[in-house]
gemmi code that builds the backbone of each chain (N, CA, C; Angstrom):
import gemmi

chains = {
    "A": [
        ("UNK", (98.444, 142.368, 113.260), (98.264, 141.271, 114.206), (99.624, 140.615, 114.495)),
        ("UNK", (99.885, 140.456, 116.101), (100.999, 140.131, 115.826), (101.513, 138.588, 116.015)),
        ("UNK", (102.485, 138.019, 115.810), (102.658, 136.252, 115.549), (101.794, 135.299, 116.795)),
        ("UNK", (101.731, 136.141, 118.338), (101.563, 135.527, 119.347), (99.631, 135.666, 119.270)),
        ("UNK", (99.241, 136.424, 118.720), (97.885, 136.715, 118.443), (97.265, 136.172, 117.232)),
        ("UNK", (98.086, 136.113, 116.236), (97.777, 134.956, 114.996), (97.905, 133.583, 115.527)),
        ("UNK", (98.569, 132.995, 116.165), (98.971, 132.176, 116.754), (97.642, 131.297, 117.511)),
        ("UNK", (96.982, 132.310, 118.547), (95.993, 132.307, 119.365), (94.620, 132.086, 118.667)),
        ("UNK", (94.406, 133.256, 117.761), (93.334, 132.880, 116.711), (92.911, 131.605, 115.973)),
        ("UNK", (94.622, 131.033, 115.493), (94.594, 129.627, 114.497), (94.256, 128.671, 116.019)),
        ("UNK", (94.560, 128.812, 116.937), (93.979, 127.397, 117.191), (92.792, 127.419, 118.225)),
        ("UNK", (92.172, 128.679, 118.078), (90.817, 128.823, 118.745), (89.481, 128.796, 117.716)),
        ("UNK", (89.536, 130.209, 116.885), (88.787, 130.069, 115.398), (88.547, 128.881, 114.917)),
        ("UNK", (87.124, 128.970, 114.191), (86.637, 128.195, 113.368), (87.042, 128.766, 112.154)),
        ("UNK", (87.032, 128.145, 111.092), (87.102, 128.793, 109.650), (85.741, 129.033, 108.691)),
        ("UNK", (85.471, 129.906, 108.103), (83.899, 129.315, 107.515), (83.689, 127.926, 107.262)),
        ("UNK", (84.755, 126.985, 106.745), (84.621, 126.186, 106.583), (83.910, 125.262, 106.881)),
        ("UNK", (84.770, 125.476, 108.305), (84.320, 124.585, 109.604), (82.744, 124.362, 110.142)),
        ("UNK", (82.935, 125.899, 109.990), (81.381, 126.212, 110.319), (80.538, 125.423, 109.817)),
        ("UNK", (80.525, 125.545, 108.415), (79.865, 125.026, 107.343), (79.746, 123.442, 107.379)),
        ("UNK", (80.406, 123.000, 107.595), (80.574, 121.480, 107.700), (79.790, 120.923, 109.118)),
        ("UNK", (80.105, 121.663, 110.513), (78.975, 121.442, 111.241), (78.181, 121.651, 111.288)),
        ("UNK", (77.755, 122.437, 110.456), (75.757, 123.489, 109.987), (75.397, 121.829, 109.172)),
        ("UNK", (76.202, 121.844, 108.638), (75.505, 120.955, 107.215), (75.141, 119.131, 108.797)),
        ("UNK", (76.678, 118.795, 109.709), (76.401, 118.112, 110.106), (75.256, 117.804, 110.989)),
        ("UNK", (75.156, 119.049, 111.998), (74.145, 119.294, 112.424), (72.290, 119.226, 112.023)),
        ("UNK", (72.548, 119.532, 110.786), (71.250, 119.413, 109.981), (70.790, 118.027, 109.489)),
        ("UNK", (71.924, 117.243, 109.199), (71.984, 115.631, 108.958), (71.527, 115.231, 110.392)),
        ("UNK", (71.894, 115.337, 111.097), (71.548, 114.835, 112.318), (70.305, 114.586, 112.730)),
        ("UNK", (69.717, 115.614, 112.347), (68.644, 116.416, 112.798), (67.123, 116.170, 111.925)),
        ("UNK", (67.627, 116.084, 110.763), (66.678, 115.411, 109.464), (66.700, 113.728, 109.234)),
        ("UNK", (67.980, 113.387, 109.919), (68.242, 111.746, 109.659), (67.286, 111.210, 110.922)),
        ("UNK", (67.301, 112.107, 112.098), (66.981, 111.742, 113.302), (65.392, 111.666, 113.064)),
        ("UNK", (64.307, 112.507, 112.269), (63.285, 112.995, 112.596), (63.017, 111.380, 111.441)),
        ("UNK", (64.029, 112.087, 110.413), (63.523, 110.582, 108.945), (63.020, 109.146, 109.468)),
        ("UNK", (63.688, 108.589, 110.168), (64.018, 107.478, 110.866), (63.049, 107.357, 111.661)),
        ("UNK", (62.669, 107.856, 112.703), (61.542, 107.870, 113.262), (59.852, 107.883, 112.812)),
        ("UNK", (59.949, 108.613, 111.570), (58.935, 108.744, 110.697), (58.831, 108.014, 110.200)),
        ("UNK", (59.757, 106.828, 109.575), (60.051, 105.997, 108.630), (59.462, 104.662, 109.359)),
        ("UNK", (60.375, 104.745, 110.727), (59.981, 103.533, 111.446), (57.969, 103.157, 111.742)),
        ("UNK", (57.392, 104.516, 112.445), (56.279, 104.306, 112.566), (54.834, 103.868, 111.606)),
        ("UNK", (55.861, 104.918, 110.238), (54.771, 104.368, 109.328), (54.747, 102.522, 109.218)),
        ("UNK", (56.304, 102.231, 109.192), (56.479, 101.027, 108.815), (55.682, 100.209, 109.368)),
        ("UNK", (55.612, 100.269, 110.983), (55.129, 99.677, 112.407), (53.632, 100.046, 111.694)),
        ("UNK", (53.048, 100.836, 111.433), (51.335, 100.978, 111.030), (51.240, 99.739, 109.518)),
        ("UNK", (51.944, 99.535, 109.091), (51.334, 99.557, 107.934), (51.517, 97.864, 107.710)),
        ("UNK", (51.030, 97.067, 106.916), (51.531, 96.113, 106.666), (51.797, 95.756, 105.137)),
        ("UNK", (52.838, 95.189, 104.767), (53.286, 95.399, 103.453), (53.446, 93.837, 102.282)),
        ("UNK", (53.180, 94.010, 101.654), (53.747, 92.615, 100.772), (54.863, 93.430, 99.950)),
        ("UNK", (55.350, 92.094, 99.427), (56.748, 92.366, 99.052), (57.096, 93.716, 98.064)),
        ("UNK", (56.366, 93.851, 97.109), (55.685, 95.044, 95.858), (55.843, 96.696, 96.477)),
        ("UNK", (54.820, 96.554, 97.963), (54.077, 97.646, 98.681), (55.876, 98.247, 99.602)),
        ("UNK", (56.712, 97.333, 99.853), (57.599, 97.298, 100.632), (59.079, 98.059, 99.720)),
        ("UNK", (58.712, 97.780, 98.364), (59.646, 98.488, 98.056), (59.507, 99.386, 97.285)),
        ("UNK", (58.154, 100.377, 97.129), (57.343, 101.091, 96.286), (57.748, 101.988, 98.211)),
        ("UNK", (57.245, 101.949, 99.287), (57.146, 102.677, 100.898), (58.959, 102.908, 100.256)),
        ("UNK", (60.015, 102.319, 100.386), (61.055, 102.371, 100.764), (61.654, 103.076, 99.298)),
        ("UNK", (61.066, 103.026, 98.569), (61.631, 104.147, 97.573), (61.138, 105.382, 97.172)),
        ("UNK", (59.915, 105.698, 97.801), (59.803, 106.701, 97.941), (60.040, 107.409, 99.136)),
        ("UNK", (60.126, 106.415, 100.460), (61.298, 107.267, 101.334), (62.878, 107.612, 100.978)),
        ("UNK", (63.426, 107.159, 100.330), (64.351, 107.433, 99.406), (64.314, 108.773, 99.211)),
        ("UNK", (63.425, 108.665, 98.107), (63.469, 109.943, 97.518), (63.145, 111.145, 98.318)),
        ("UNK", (61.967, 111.379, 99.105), (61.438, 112.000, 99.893), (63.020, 112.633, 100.748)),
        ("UNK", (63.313, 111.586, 101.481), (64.867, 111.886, 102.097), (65.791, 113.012, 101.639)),
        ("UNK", (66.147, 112.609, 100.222), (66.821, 113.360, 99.415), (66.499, 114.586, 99.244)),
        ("UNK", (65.061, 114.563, 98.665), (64.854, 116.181, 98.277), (64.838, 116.908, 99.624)),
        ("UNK", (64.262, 116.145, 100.653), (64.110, 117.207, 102.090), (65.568, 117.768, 102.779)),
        ("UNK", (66.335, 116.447, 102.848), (68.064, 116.788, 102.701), (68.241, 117.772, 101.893)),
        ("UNK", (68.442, 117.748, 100.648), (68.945, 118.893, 99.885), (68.270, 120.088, 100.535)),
        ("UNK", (66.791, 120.232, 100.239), (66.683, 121.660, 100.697), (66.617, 122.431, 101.798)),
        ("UNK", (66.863, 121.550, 103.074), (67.434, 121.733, 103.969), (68.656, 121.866, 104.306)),
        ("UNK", (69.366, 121.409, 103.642), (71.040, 121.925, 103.174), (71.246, 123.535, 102.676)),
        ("UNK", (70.350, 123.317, 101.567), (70.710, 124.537, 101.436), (70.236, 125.670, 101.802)),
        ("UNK", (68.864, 125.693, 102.648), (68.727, 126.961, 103.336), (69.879, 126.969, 105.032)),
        ("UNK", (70.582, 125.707, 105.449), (71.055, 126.114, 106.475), (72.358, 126.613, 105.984)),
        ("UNK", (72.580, 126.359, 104.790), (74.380, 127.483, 104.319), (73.708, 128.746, 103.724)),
        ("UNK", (72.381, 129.031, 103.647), (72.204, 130.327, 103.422), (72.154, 131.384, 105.074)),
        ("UNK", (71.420, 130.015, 105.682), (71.891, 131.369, 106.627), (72.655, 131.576, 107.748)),
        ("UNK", (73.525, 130.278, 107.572), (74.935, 130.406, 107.885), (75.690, 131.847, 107.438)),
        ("UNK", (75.356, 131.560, 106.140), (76.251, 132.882, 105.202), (75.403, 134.537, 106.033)),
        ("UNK", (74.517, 134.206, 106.113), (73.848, 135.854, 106.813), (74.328, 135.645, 108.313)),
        ("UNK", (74.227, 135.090, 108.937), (74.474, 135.102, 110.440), (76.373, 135.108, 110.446)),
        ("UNK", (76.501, 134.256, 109.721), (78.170, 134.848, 110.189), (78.666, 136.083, 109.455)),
        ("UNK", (78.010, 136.516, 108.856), (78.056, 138.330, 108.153), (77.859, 139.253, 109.337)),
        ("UNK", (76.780, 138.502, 109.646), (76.298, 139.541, 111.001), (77.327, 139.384, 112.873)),
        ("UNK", (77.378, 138.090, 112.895), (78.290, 137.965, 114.146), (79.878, 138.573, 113.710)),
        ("UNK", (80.383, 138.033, 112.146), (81.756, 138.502, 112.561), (82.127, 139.707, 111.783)),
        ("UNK", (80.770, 139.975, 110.868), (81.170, 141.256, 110.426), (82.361, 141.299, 109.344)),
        ("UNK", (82.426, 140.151, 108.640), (83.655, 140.310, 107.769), (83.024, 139.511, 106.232)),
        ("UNK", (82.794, 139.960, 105.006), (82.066, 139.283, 104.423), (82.450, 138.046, 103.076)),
        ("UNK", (82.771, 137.018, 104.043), (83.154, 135.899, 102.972), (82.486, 135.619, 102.021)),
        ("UNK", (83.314, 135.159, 100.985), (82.245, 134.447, 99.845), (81.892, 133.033, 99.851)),
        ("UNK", (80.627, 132.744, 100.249), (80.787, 131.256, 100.679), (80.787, 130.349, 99.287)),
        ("UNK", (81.168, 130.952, 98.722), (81.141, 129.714, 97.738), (82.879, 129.726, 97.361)),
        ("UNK", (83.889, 130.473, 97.765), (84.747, 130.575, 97.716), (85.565, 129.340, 97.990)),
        ("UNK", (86.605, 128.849, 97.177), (86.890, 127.467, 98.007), (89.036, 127.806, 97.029)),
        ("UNK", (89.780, 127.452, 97.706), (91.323, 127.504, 97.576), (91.122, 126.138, 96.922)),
        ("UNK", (92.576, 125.553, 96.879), (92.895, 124.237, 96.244), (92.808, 123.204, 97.573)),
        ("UNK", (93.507, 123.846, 98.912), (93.011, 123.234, 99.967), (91.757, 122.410, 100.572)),
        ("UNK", (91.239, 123.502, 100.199), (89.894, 123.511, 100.700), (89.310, 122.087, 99.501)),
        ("UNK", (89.786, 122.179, 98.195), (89.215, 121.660, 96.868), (89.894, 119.824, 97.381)),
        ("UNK", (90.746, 119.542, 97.872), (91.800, 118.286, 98.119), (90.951, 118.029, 99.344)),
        ("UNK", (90.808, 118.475, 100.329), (90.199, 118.401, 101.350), (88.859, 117.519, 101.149)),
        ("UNK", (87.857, 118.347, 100.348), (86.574, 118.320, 99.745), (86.568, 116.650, 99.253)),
        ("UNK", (87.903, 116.283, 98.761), (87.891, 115.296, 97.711), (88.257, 114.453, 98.574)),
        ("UNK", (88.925, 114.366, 99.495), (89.574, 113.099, 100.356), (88.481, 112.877, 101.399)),
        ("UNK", (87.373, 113.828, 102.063), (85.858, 113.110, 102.340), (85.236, 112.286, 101.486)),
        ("UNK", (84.806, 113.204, 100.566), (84.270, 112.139, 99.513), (84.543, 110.734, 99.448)),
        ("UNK", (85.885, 110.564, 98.507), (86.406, 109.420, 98.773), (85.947, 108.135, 100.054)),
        ("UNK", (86.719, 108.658, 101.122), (86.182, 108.000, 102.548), (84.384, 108.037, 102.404)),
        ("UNK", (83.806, 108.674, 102.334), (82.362, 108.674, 102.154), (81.983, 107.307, 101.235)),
        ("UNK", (82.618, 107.527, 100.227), (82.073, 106.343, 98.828), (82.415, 105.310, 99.384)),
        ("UNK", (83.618, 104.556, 99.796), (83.813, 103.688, 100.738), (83.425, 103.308, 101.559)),
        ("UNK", (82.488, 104.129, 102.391), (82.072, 103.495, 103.442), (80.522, 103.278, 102.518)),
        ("UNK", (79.839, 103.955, 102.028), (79.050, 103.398, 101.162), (78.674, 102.219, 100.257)),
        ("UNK", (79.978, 102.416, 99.555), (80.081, 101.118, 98.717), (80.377, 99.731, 99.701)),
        ("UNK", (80.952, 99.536, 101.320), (80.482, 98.744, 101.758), (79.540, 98.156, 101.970)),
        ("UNK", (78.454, 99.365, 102.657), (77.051, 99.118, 102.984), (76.265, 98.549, 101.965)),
        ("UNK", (76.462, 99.247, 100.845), (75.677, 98.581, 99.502), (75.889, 96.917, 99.106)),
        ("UNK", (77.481, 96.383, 99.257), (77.787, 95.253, 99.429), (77.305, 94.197, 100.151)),
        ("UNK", (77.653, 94.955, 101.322), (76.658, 94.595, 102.576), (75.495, 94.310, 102.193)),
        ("UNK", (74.515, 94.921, 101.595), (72.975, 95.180, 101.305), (72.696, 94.139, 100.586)),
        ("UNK", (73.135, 93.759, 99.705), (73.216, 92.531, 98.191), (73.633, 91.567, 98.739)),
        ("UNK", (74.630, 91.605, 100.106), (74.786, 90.097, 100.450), (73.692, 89.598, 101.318)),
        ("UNK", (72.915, 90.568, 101.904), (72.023, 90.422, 103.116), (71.034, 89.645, 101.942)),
        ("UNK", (70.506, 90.445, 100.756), (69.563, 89.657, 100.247), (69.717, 88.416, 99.531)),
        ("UNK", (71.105, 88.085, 99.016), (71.939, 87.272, 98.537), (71.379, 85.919, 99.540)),
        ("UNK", (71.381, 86.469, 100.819), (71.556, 85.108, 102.220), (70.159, 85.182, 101.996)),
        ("UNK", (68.946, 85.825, 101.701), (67.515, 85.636, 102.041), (67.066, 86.650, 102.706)),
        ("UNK", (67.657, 87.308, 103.262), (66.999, 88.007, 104.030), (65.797, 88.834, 103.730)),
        ("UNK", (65.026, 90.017, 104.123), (63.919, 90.210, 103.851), (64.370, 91.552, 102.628)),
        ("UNK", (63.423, 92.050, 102.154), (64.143, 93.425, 101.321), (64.217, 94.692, 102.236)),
        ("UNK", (63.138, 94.576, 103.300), (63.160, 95.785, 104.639), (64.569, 95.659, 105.102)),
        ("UNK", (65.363, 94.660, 105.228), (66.473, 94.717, 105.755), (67.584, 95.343, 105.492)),
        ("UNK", (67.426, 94.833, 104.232), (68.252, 95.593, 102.771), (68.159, 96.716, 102.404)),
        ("UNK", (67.184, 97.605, 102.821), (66.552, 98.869, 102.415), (67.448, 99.175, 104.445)),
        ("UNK", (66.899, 98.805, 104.839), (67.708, 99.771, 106.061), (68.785, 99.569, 106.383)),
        ("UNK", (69.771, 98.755, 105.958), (70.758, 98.424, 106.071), (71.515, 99.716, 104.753)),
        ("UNK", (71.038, 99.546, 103.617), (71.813, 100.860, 102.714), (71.561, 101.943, 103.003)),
        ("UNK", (69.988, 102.120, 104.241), (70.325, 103.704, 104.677), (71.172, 103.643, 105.639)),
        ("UNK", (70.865, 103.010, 106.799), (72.414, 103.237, 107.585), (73.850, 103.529, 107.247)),
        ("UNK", (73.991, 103.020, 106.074), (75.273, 103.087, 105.673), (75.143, 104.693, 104.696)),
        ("UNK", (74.372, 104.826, 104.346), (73.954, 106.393, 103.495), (73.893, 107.139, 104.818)),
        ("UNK", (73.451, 106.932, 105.892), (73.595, 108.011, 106.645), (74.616, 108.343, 107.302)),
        ("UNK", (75.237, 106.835, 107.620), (76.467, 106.834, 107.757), (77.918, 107.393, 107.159)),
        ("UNK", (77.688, 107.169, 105.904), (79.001, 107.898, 104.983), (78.806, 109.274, 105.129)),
        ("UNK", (77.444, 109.648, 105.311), (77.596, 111.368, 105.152), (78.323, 111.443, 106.911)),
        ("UNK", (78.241, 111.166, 107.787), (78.528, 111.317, 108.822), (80.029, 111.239, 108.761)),
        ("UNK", (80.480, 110.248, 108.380), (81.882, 109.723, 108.293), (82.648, 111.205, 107.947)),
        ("UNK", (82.126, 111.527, 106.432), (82.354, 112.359, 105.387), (82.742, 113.978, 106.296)),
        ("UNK", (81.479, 114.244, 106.646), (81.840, 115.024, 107.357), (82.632, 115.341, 108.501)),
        ("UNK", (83.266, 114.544, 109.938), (83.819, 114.005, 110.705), (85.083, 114.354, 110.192)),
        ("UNK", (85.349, 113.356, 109.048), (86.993, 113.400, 108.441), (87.466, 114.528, 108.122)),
        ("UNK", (86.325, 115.226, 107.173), (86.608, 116.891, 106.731), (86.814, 117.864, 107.778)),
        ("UNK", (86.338, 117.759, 108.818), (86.275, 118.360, 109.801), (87.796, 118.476, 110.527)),
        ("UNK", (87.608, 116.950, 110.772), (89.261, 116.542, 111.119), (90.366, 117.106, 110.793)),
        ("UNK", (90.608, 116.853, 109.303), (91.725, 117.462, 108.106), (91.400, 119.025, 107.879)),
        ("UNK", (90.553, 119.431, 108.136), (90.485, 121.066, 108.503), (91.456, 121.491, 110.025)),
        ("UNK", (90.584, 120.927, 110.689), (91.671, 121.157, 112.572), (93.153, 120.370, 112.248)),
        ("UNK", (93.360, 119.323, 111.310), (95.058, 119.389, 111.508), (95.604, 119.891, 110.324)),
        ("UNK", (94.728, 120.942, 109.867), (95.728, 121.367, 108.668), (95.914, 121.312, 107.071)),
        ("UNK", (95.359, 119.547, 107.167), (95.618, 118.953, 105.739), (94.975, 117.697, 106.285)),
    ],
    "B": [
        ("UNK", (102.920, 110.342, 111.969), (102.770, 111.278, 110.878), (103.930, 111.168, 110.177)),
        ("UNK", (104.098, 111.508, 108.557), (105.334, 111.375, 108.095), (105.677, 112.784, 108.259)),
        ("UNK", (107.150, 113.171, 108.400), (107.426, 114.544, 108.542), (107.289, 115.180, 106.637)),
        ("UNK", (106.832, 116.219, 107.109), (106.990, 116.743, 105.536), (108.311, 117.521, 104.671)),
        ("UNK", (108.677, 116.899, 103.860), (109.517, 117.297, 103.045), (109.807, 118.616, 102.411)),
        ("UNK", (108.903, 118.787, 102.385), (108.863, 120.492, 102.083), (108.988, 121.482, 103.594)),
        ("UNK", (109.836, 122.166, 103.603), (110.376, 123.320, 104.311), (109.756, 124.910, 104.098)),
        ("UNK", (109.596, 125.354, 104.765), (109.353, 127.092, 104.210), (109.935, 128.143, 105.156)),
        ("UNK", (110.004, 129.219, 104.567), (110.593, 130.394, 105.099), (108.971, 131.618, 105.048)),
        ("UNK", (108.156, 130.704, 105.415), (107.391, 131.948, 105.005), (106.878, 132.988, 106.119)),
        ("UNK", (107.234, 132.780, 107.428), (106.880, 133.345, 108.305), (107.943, 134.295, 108.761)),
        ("UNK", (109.676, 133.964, 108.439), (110.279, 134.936, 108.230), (110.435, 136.120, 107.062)),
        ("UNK", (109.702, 135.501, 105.970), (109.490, 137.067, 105.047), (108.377, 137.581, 105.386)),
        ("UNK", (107.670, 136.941, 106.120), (106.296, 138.079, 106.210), (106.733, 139.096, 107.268)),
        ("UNK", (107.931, 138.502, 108.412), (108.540, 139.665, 109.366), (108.848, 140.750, 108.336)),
        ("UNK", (110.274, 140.336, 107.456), (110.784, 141.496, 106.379), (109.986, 141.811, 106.381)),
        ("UNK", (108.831, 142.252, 105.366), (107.622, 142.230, 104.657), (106.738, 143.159, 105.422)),
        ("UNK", (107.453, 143.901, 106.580), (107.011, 144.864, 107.273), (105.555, 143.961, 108.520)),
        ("UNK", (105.731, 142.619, 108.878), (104.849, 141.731, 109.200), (103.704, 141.693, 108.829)),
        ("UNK", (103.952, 141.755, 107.482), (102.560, 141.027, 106.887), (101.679, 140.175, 107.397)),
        ("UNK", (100.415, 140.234, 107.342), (99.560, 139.465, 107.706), (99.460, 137.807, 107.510)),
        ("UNK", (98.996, 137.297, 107.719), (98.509, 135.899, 107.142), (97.216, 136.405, 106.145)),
        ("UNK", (96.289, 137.266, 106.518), (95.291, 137.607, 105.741), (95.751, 137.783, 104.717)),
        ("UNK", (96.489, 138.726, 105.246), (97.161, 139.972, 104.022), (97.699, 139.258, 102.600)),
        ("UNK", (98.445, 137.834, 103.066), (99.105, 137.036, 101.865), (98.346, 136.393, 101.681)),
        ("UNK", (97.182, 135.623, 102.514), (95.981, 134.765, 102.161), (95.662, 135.366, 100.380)),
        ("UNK", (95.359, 137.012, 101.061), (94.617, 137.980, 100.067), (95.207, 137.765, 98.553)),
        ("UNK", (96.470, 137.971, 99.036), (97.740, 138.793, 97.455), (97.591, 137.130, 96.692)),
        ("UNK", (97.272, 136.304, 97.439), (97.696, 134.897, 96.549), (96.386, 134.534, 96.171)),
        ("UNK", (95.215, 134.622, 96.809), (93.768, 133.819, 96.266), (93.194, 132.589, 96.987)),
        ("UNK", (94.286, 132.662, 98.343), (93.610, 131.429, 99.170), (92.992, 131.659, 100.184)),
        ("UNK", (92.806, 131.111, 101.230), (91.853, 131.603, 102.745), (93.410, 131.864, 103.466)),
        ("UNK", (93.104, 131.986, 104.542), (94.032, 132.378, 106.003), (94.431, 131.359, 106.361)),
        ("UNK", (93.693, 129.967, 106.290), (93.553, 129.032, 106.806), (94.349, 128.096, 106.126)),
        ("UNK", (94.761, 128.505, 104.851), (95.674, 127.545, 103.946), (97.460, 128.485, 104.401)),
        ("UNK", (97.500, 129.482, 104.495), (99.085, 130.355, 104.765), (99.151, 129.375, 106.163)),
        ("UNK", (98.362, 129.111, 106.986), (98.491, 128.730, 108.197), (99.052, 127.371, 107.945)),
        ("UNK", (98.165, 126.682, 107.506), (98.762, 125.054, 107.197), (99.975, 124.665, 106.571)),
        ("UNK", (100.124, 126.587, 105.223), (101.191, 126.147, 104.623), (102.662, 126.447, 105.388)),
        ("UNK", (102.549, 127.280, 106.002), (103.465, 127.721, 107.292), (103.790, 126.705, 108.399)),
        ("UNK", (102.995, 125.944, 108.464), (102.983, 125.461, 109.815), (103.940, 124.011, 108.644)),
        ("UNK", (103.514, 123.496, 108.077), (104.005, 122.438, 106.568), (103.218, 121.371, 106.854)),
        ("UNK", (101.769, 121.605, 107.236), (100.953, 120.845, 107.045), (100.344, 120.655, 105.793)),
        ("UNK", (100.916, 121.313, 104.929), (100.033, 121.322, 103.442), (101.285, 121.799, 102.650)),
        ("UNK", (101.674, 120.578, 101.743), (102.327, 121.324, 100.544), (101.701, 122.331, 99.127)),
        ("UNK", (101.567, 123.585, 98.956), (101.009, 124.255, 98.257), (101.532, 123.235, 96.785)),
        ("UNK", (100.261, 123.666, 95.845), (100.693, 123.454, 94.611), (101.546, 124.363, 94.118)),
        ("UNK", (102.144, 124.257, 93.124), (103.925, 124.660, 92.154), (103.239, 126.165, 91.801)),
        ("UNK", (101.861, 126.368, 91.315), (101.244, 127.226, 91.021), (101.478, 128.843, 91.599)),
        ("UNK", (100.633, 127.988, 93.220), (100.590, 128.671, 94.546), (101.838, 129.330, 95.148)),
        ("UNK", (102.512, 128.175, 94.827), (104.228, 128.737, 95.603), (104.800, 129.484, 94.617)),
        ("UNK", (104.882, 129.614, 93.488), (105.124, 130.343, 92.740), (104.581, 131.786, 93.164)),
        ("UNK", (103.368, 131.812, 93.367), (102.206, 133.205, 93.464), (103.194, 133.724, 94.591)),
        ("UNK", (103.461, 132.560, 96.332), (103.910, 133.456, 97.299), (105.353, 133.792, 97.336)),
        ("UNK", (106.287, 133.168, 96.336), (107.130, 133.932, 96.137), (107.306, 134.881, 95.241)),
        ("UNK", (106.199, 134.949, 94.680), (106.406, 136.874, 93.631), (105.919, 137.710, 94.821)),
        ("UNK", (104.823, 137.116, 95.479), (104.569, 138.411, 96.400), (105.874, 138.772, 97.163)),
        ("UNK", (106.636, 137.609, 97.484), (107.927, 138.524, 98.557), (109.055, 138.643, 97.576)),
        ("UNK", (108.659, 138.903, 96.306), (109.317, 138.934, 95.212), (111.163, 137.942, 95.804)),
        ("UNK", (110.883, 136.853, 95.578), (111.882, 136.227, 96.073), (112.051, 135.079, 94.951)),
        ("UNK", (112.761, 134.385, 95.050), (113.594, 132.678, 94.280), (112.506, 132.064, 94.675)),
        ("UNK", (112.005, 131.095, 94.114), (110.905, 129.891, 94.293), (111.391, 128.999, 95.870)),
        ("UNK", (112.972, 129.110, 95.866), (114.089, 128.386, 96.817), (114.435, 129.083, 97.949)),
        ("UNK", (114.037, 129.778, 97.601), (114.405, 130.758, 99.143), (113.319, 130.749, 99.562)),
        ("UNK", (112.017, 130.670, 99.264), (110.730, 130.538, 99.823), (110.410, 128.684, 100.412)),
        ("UNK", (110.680, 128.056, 99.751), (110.284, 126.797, 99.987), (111.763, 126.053, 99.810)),
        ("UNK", (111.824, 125.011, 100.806), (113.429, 123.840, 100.518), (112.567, 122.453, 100.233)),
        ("UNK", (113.259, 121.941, 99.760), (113.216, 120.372, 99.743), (114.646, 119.749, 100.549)),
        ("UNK", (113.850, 119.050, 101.379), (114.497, 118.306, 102.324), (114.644, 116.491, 101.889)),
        ("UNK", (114.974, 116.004, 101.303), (115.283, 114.422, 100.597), (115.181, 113.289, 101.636)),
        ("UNK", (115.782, 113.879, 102.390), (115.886, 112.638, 104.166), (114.653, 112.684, 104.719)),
        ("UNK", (113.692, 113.873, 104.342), (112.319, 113.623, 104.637), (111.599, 112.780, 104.346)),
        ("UNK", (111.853, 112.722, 103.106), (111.251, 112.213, 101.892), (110.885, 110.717, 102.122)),
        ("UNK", (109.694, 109.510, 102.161), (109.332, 108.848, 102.223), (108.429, 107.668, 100.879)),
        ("UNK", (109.277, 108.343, 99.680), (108.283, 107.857, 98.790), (109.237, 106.618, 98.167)),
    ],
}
model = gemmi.Model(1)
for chain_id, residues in chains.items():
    chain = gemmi.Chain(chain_id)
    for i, (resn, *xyz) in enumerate(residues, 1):
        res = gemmi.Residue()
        res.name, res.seqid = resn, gemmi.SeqId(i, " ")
        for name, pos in zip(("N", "CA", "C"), xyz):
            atom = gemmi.Atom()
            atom.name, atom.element = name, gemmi.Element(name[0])
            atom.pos, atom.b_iso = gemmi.Position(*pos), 0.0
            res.add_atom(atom)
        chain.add_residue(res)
    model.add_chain(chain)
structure = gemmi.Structure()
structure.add_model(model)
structure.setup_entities()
């Protein structure tokens, strides 16, 4: 391959990486989008005392989580088969450099931060009175938010490099 | 952006080197394509490890592969 064609590749190509990080974003999107909506209507049906309100909101919690996870991980499984099959070259997706490992870690980071605001946020909302529904959607926004962030940045520091 | 301090020669030994790939050294060292690229371009300073690895592959000086530049330097 020669420099003017390597050249061409680096700034057209995705990297698995990349890929991977918009599969995963894409799927957040997509599960946060359906969550939320589901979340909202039951809420709108139901009427709650204070007990009932945070017994609904922690087991949407949880519910969230496990459906996230395993929806995570069947869309990097077949990420991993479909880009076998489109590019025909067979990565190891679990493969990761030191790059890739620094990278990994400087989302994070930015992720916890924007988290650990929201959570702040959350304790002061109830701190002022506010209701606990508030507080409960106010730390998912910000949970859905950091993964968004998280991913975004990684994404970012992949396209410039570092 | 701060300019980076670290320098490389690595795109002229991969000419020597009969023009080695980016894959090709991705391969010999243990990283993706995507890290020779960043490290070439000096968007990414490799760890002491790493740079070590790509100068045995062009069997070269640790210094002839990578410079330190001081006037870069921002710390």
């Amino acid at each position: 391959m020669s420099y003017q064609e390597e050249k061409f590749q680096r700034e057209t190509s995705l990297s698995y990486r990349e890929k991977s990080v918009i599969a995963a974003m894409i799927t957040s999107f997509v599960i946060y989008g359906i969550f939320s909506v589901a979340v909202y209507q039951r809420y709108q049906a139901g009427s709650f005392d204070t007990s009932e309100v945070l017994l609904f909101w922690g087991r949407a919690i949880l519910i969230l989580a496990g459906v996230i996870i395993v929806f995570q991980i069947l869309t990097q499984i077949a990420l991993a088969i479909i880009n076998t099959i489109v590019t025909r070259e067979e990565e190891d997706p679990s493969f990761e450099d030191e790059r890739d490992k620094l990278i990994e870690l400087r989302g994070r980071r930015v992720s916890a931060n924007v988290f650990a605001i929201g959570f702040l946020l959350a304790m002061a909302l109830l701190a002022f009175g506010q209701p606990p529904t508030v507080m409960f959607v106010t730390l998912m926004a910000f949970m859905i938010g950091s993964d968004i962030v998280e991913s975004l940045y990684t994404l970012y520091l992949y396209r410039r490099g570092f | 952006m701060a300019t980076n301090p670290i320098s490389n020669n690595i795109r002229k030994l991969r000419f020597y080197h009969d023009e080695m790939t980016q894959k090709e050294l991705a391969d010999r060292v243990g990283v993706t394509r995507q890290t020779i690229v960043a490290i070439e371009n000096a968007k990414y300073s490799p760890s002491l490890e790493l740079a070590f690895r790509i100068a045995h592959v062009f069997g070269a000086p640790l210094e002839e592969v990578f410079a330190y530049n001081p006037k870069d330097d921002s710390f």
